[in-house]
C-alpha positions in Angstrom: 2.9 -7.9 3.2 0.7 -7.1 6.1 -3.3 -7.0 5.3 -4.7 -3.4 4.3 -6.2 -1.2 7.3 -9.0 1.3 7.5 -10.3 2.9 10.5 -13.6 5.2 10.4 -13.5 9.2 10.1 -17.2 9.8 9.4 -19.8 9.8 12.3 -21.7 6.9 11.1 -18.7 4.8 11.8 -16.4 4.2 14.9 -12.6 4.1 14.8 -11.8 0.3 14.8 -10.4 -1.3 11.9 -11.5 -3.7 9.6 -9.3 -6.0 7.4 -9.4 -6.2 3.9 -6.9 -9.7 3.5 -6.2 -9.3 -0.3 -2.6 -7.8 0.3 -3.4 -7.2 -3.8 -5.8 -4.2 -2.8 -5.6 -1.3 -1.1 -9.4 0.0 -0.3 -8.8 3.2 1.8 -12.5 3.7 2.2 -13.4 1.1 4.1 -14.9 1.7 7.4 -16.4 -0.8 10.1 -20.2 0.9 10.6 -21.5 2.1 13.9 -24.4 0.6 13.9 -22.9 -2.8 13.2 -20.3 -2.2 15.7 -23.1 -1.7 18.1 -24.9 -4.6 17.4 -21.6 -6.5 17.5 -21.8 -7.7 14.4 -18.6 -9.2 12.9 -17.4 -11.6 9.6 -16.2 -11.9 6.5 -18.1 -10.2 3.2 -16.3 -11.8 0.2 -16.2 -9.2 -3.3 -15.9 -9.7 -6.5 -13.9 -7.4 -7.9 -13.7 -6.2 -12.0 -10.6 -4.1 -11.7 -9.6 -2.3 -15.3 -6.1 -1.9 -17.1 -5.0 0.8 -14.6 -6.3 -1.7 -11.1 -9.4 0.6 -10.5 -12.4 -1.2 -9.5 -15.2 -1.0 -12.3 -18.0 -3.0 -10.3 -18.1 -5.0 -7.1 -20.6 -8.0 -5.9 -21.4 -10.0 -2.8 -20.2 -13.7 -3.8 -20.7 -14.4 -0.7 -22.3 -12.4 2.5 -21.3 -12.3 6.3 -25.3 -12.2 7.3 -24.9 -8.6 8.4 -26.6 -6.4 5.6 -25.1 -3.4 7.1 -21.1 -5.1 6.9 -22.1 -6.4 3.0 -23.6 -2.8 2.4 -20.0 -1.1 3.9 -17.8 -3.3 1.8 -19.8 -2.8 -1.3 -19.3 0.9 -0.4 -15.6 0.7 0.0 -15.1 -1.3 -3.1 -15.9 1.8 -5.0 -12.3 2.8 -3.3 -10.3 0.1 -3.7 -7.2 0.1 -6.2 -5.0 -2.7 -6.9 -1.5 -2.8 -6.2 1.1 -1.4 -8.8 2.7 -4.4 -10.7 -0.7 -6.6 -10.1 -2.6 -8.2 -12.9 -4.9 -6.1 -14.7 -8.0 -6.3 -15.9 -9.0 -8.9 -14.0 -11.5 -9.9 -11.5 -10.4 -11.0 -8.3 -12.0 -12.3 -5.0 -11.4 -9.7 -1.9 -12.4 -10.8 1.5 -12.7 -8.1 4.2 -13.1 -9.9 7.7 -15.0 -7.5 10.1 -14.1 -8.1 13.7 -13.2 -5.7 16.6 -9.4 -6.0 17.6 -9.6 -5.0 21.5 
């Protein structure tokens, strides 16, 4: 299953994508920030996640940051979104990497 895409449709964030790689989770607000874009910032925030019975996340945490506040600040943001798969474990916390980079 191919990694879970979001591109940006406010206008604090531009339209490149940034990869959440836990095919388990589907986070469709997550958005790469403009002002990290700008700056170039790119990396990998890692979550943890505390999904519930029905896969909805019930809190989120930095484990382990990508040194850009502004990425670790977007993905604690788009946690709030995320849902896990149908069929998935649940409750349960899992670990969700989202690897910021700009795909040219």
């Amino acid at each position: 299953m191919p990694p879970e895409r979001a591109a940006a449709e406010h206008s604090d964030t531009q339209t490149l994508p940034a990869t959440a790689v836990t095919p388990l989770v589907d986070c469709p607000d997550l958005h790469y920030p403009r002002a990290a874009l700008l700056d170039g910032a790119q990396g990998v925030s890692r979550l943890a996640l505390q999904l519930d019975a029905d896969g909805k996340v019930q809190s989120a945490q930095i484990v382990r940051s990508n040194a850009s506040a502004t990425l670790d600040q977007a993905a604690l943001r788009a946690a709030a979104s995320c849902q896990a798969a149908p069929g998935s474990a649940a409750p349960a916390e899992i670990l969700l990497d989202i690897d910021w980079r700009v795909e040219e």
